[in-house]
C-alpha positions as CSV (number, residue, x, y, z in Angstrom):
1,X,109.3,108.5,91.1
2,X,108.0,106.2,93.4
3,X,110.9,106.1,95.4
4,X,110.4,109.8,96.0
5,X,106.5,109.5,97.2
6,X,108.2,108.9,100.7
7,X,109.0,112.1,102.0
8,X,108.4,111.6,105.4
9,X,110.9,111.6,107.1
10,X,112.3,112.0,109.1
11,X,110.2,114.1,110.4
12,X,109.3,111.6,111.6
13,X,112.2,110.2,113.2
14,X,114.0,112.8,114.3
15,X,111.9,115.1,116.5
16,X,114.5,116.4,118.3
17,X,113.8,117.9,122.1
18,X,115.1,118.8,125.1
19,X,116.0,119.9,128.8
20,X,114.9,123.6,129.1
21,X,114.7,125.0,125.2
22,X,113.7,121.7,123.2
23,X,110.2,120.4,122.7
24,X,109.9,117.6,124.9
25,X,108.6,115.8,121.4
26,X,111.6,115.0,120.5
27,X,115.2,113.1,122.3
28,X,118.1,115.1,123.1
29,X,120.4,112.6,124.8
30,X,123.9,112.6,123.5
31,X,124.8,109.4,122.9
32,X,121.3,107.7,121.8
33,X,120.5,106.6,119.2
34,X,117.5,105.9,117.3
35,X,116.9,102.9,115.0
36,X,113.9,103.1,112.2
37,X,112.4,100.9,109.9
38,X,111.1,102.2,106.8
39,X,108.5,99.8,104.9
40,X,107.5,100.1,101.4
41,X,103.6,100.2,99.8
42,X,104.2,96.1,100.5
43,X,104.7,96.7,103.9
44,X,108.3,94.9,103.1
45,X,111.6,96.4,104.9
46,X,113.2,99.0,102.6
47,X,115.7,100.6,104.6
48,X,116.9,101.3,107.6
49,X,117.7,104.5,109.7
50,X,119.9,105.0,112.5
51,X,120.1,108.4,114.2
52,X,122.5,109.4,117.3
53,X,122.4,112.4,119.1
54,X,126.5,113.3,119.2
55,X,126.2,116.4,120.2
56,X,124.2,119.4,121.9
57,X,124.9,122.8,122.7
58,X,123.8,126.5,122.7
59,X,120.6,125.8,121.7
60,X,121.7,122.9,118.8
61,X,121.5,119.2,118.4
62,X,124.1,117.8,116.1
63,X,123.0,114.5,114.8
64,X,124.9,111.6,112.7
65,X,122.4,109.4,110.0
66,X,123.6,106.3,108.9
67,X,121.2,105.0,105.7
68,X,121.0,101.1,105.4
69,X,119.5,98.7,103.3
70,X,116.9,95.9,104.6
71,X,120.4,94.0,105.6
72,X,121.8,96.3,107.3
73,X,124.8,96.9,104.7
74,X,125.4,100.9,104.7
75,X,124.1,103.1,101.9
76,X,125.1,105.9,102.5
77,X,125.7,108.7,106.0
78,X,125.2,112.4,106.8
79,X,125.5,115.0,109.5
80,X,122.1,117.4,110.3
81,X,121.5,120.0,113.0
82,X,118.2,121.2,115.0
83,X,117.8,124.6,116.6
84,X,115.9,124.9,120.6
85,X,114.4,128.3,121.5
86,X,111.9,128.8,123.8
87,X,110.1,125.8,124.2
88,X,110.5,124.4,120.6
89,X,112.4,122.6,118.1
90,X,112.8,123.3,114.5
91,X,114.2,121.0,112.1
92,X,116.7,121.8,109.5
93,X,115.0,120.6,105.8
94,X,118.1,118.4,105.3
95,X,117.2,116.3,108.2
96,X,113.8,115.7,106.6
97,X,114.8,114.5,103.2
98,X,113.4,110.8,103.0
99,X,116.0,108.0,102.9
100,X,114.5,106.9,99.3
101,X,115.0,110.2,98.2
102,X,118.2,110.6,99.2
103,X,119.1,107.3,97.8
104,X,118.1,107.8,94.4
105,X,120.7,111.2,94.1
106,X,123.2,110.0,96.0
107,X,125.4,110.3,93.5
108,X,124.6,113.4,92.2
109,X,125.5,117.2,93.4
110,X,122.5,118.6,95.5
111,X,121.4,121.2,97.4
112,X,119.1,121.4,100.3
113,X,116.5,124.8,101.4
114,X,113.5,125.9,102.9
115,X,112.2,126.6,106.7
116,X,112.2,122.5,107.8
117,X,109.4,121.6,110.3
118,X,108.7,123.1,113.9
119,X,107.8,121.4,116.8
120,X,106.4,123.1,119.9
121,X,106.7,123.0,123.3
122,X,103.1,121.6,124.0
123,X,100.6,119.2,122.1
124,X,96.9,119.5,122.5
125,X,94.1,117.8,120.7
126,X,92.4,120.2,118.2
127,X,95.7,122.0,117.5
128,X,97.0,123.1,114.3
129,X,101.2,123.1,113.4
130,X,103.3,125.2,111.3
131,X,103.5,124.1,107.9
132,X,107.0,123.0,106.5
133,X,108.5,123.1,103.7
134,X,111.8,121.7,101.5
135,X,113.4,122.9,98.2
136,X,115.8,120.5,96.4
137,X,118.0,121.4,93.5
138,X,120.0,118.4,91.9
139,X,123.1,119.2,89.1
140,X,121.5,116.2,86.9
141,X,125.0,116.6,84.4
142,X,123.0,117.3,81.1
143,X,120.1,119.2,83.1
144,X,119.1,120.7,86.6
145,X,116.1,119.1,88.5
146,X,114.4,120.8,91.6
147,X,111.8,119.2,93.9
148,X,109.8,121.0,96.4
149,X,108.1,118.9,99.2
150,X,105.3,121.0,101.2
151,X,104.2,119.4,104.9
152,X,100.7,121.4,105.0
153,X,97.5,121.3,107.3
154,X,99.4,119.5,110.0
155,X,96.8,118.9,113.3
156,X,96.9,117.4,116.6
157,X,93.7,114.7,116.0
158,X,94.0,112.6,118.8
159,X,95.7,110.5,121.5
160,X,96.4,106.8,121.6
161,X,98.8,104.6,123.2
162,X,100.9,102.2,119.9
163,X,103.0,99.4,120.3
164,X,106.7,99.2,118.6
165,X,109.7,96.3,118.9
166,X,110.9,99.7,120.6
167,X,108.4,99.6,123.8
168,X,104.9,100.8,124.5
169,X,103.7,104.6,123.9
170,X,101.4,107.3,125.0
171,X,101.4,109.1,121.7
172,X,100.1,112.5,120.3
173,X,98.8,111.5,116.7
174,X,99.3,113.9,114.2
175,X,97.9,113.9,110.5
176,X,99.0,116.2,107.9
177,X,98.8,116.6,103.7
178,X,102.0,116.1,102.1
179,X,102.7,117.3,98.5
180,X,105.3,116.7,95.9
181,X,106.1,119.0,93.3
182,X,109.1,117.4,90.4
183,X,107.1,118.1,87.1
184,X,103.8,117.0,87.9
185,X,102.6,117.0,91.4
186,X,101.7,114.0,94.4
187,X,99.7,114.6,96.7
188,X,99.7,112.1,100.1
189,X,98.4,112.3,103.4
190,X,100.4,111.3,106.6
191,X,99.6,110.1,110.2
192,X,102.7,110.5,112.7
193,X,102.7,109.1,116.2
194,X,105.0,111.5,118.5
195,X,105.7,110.4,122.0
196,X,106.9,112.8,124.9
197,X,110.7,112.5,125.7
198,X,110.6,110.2,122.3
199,X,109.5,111.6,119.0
200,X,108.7,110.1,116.4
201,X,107.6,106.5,117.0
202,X,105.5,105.6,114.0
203,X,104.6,107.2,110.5
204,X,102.4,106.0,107.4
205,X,101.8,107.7,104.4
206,X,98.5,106.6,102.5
207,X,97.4,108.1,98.7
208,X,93.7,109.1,98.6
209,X,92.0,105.7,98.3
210,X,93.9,104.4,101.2
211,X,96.3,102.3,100.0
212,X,99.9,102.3,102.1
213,X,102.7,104.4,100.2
214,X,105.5,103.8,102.6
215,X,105.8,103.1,106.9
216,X,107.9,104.0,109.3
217,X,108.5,102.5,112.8
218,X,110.7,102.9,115.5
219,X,112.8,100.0,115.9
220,X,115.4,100.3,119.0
221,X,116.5,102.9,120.8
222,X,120.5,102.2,121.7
């Protein structure tokens, strides 16, 4: 259960954007890659998160994820898309499935819905964002599980320039409630930094009283 607390994700890491149809929140090089480091309530390396941009086309990003562990030995890989239409970027809910999460079932059959998370063409401070929202059903062998992960009350709060082994940044900060639903419920609340022509470049998640529940920071870009 406390594995599954971190549902950030990749949201987080891969905003996803573009040349003419893409949120300019997110990269859409082909090629790059994206290294993050995902901390635990320790503020200790968990794992680590490599996306690449391999391919994009007619209004889709095709990305590869490799999942490591604080050594760098592979865990496990995967393939996600992301849609561009007019100005923004939506994010398929497999993409935001948190590497803890996906860990813990990673031997198990799964399946992976909902409407993922939208990013738009502009940020302002003062705006509000479309919720988002995943549904996952796991084939458990003797019984079926299903988690639901709500991204809710997601606003534009301020601007501030954050410093990462990546580089420097001129960030958007974004805060947002995020709930989890697998028999009884958890509710967290999150604080993304999203840089222009970037993305994600920093994420924490924090229960009520404050206290760190899992961090994300991004590491290299190759």
């Amino acid at each position: 259960m406390k594995k599954v607390i971190s549902v950030l994700l990749i949201l987080i890491t891969i905003s996803i954007a573009a040349q003419d149809n893409c949120s300019p929140f997110c990269p859409s090089t082909k090629g790059q890659t994206y290294v993050i480091h995902q901390f635990n309530k320790k503020n200790k390396l968990s794992t680590i998160t490599e996306y690449t941009i391999t391919d994009r086309s007619q209004g889709t990003i095709n990305l590869d994820m490799k999942l490591k562990d604080e050594r760098g030995e592979e865990i496990m890989s995967g393939a996600f898309k992301a849609n561009c239409q007019n100005g923004e970027t939506k994010i398929h809910p497999e993409a935001l499935v948190s590497p803890g999460l996906r860990e813990q079932y990673k031997s198990m059959e799964y399946t992976i819905s909902g409407n993922g998370l939208t990013y738009p063409k502009t940020l302002s401070v003062g705006q509000t964002l479309p919720d988002g929202e995943i549904f996952m059903k796991i084939d458990a062998g003797i019984m079926n599980m299903s988690i639901e992960i709500t991204m809710t009350n997601r606003k534009v709060e301020k601007k501030e320039k954050i410093i990462t082994p990546a580089d420097t940044f001129d960030c958007y900060v974004i805060t947002y409630t995020n709930t989890l639903k697998m028999g009884a419920t958890q509710t967290n609340y999150s604080t993304q930094w999203l840089a222009e022509g970037i993305g994600m470049v920093k994420e924490e998640t924090r229960k009520s009283n404050g206290k760190l529940v899992t961090k994300s920071i991004l590491n290299q870009i190759k």
